[in-house]
N, C-alpha and C positions, 0 to 999 in steps of 0.2 A: 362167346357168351358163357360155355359150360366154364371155360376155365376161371372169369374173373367170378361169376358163382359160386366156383368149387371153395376160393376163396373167402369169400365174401361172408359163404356160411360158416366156415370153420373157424373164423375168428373174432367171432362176435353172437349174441343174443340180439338180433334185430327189430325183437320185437316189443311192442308198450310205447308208452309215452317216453320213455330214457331212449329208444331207439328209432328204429326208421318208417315202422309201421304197424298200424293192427289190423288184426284176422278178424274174425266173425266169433270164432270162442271165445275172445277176450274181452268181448264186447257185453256177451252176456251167456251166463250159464246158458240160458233156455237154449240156445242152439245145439249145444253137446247132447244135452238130454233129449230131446228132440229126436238128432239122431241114432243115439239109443234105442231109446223107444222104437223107430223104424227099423230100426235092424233087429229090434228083439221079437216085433209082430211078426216078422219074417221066419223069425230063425222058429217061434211055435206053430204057427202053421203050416209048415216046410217039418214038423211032427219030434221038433225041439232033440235037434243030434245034437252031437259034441263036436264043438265048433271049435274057430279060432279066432281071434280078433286082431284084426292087422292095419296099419293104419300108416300112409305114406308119406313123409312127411310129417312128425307130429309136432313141429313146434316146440311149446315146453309144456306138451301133455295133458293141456287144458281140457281140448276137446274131448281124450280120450278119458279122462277122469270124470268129467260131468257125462258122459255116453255110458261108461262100464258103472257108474251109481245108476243110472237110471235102470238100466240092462236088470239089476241085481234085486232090483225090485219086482222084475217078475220071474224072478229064477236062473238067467241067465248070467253065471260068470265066467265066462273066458279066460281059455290062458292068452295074455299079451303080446305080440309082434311086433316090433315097429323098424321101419323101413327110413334109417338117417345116418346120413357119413359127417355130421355135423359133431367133432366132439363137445365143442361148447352146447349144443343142444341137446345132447345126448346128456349131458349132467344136469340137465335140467329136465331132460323126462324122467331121471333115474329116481330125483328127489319126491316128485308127482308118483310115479309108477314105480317100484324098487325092484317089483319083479318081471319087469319085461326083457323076455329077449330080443335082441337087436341083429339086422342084418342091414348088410353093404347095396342091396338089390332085392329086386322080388324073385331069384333064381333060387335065393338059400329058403324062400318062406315054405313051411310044412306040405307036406304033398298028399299028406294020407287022411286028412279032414276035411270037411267043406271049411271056407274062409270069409267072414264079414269082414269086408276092408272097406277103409274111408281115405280118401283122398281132396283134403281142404287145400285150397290155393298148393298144389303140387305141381301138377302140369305147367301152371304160367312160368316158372320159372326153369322149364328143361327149355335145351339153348331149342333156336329156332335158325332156317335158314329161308333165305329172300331172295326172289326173284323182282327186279325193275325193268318196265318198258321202256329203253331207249332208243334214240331216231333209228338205229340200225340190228331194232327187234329187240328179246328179253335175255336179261344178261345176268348172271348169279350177282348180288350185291356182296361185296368185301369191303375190307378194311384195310386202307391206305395209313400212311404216316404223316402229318403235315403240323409240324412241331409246334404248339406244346401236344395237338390231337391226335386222336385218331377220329379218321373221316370214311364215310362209306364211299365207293366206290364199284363201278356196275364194270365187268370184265369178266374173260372167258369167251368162249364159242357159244355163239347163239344156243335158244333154250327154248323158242317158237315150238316146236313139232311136241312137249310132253304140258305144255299148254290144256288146261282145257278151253273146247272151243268159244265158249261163251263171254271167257275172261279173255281171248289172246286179243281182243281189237279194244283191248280197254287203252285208254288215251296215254298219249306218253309221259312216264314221270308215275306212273301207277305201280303197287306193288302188292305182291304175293308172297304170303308167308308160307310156310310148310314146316312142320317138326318130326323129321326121323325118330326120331329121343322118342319123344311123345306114344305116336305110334307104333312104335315096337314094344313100351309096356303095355299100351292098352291092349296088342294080342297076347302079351304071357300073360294077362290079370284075364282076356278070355278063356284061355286054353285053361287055365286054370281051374276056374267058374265052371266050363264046359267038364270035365274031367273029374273034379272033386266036388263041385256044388258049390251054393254058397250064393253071394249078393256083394256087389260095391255099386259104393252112391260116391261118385266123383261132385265136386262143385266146385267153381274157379269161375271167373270173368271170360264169357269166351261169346261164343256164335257158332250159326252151323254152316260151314264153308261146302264149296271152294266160294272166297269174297277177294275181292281186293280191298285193300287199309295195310295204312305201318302202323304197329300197334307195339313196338318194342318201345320201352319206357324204364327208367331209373329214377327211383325215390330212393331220398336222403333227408332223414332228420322230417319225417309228413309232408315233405314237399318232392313233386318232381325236380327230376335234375336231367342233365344234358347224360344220355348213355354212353357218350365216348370221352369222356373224362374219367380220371382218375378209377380205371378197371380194376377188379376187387373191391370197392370199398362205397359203390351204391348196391342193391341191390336192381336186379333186371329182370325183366317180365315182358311177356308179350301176350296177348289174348290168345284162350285157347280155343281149337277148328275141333269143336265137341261132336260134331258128326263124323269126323276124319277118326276119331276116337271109337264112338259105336259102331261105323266098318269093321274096322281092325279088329275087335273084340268079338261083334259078329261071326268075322272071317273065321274064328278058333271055334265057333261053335256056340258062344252065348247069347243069351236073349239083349235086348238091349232097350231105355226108354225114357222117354225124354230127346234131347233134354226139355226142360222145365225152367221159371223164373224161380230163384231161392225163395223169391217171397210170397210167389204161389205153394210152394212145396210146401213151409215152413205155418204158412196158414191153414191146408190143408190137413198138416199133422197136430193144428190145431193150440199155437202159440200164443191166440188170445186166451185161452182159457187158463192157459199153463202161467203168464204176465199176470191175472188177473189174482190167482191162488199166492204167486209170489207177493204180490201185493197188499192183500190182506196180511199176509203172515206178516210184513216190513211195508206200514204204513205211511212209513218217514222217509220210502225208497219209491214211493209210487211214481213220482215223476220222472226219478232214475230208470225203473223199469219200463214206464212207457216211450221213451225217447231211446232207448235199448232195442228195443222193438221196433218202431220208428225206423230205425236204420236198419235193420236186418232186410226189413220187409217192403219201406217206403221206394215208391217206383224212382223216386229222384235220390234217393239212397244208393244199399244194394241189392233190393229189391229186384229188378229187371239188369243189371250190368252182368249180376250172378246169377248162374245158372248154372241148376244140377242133370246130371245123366247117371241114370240106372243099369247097372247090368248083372244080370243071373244068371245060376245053371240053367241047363234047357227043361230040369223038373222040376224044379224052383217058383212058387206063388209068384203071381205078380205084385210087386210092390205097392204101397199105399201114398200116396202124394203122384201119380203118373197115371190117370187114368187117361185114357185116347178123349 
């Protein structure tokens, strides 16, 4: 999975209608700004240091452009980070953003500031590895050859005993996901938070595990596709185990919260009123912006599929959209 990924992004703009899918910025400004705005109440009540602004995954810069206008409105402007080994997408944040520096990983991001990171649909797409219950117990799932495909296939020495107990008598043919990838940035981006200060608001299609579901998926062209076909060239995804996430982050030391529905957050930061101002100003987009919002926030949209998780230094406000 990392490697037809590693692919997949380096050779193509995946995203918009010419490609394979869209995000939630491109949907509609109001969401960047949005997050803006949440990161900027933070970052003044938290007594308005000198920040960073880092963003993992950015796409072609959308989010981070509509967030850093918002941000600039009430004083806050960042110097730029951004976290992509995607060259094609990197000349396309460059055009969006000219002055951002760019890293390979969150290992090179700055050390000596607190850091506002954002992290849209990043997670779903670090590889994932699976566990299946077959007749003779749970067996890592791989990938066979069975020409023209590639086919999963469950092999290996049994995997019963690091089971949790609640999942290991789930019925046979059930599967569990688990992301290494995943988990290990969520504790650098604590340790980080924990160490330097700061806030990131992660948001992706996930749950809060341990669940069983296979939930690994390949869109091509806005449609699902088969994910063992033609490797590099859909993109892959699996929902993200966003508690497994706020462990880890935890573990390093940071607060953590949520997670949350997007489209509880997104209402709570208060997206009708922000639809409502867009609208008056562009009368002739009213219906564009209402069905814009619609889908950010609608529970049969991605309203409830998406959901956000919070995490801060341990002196750090509590954030605004997560109250208990």
């Amino acid at each position: 999975m990392a490697a037809a990924n590693r692919h997949y992004y380096a050779t193509r703009d995946p995203l918009g209608a010419a490609g394979d899918f869209t995000t939630a910025p491109e949907i509609s400004q109001m969401f960047g700004e949005l997050i803006g705005l949440w990161l900027a109440d933070l970052w003044s009540r938290a007594d308005r240091p000198d920040v960073r602004y880092v963003e993992l995954g950015p796409g072609r810069g959308t989010l981070a452009a509509d967030a850093l206008r918002a941000m600039k409105s009430t004083g806050l402007e960042p110097p730029v980070h951004f976290v992509e080994t995607s060259p094609a997408l990197r000349e396309r944040q460059r055009e969006r953003l000219p002055g951002a520096t760019f890293h390979d990983g969150v290992e090179s991001l700055p050390d000596d500031r607190p850091l506002l990171i954002v992290a849209n649909e990043f997670f779903d797409a670090l590889p994932i590895r699976q566990l299946v219950r077959t007749g003779d117990g749970w067996r890592e799932r791989h990938l066979g050859w069975s020409q023209p495909l590639f086919v999963p296939v469950a092999s290996g020495p049994p995997l019963d005993a690091i089971l949790p107990d609640a999942l290991r008598e789930a019925p046979i043919g059930s599967i569990i996901e688990t992301s290494p990838a995943s988990a290990a940035i969520a504790r650098q981006l604590g340790h980080r938070l924990a160490a330097q200060g700061g806030a990131a608001l992660i948001v992706d299609y996930g749950y809060e595990g341990p669940a069983v579901g296979d939930t690994l998926q390949a869109v091509r062209g806005h449609a699902y596709a088969n994910p063992f076909e033609e490797p590099g060239e859909r993109d892959l995804t699996a929902h993200v185990d966003l508690a497994t996430l706020a462990e880890a982050a935890r573990a390093e030391g940071a607060r953590s919260y949520g997670p949350v529905g997007q489209g509880a957050l997104l209402e709570a930061l208060g997206i009708r009123a922000r639809a409502e101002r867009l609208a008056q100003s562009a009368p002739a987009r009213r219906d564009e912006i209402a069905a814009a919002m619609e889908r950010l926030t609608g529970a049969d949209a991605m309203g409830t599929l998406f959901k956000a998780l919070a995490l801060t230094g341990r002196d750090w406000p509590e954030p605004a959209g997560f109250a208990a």
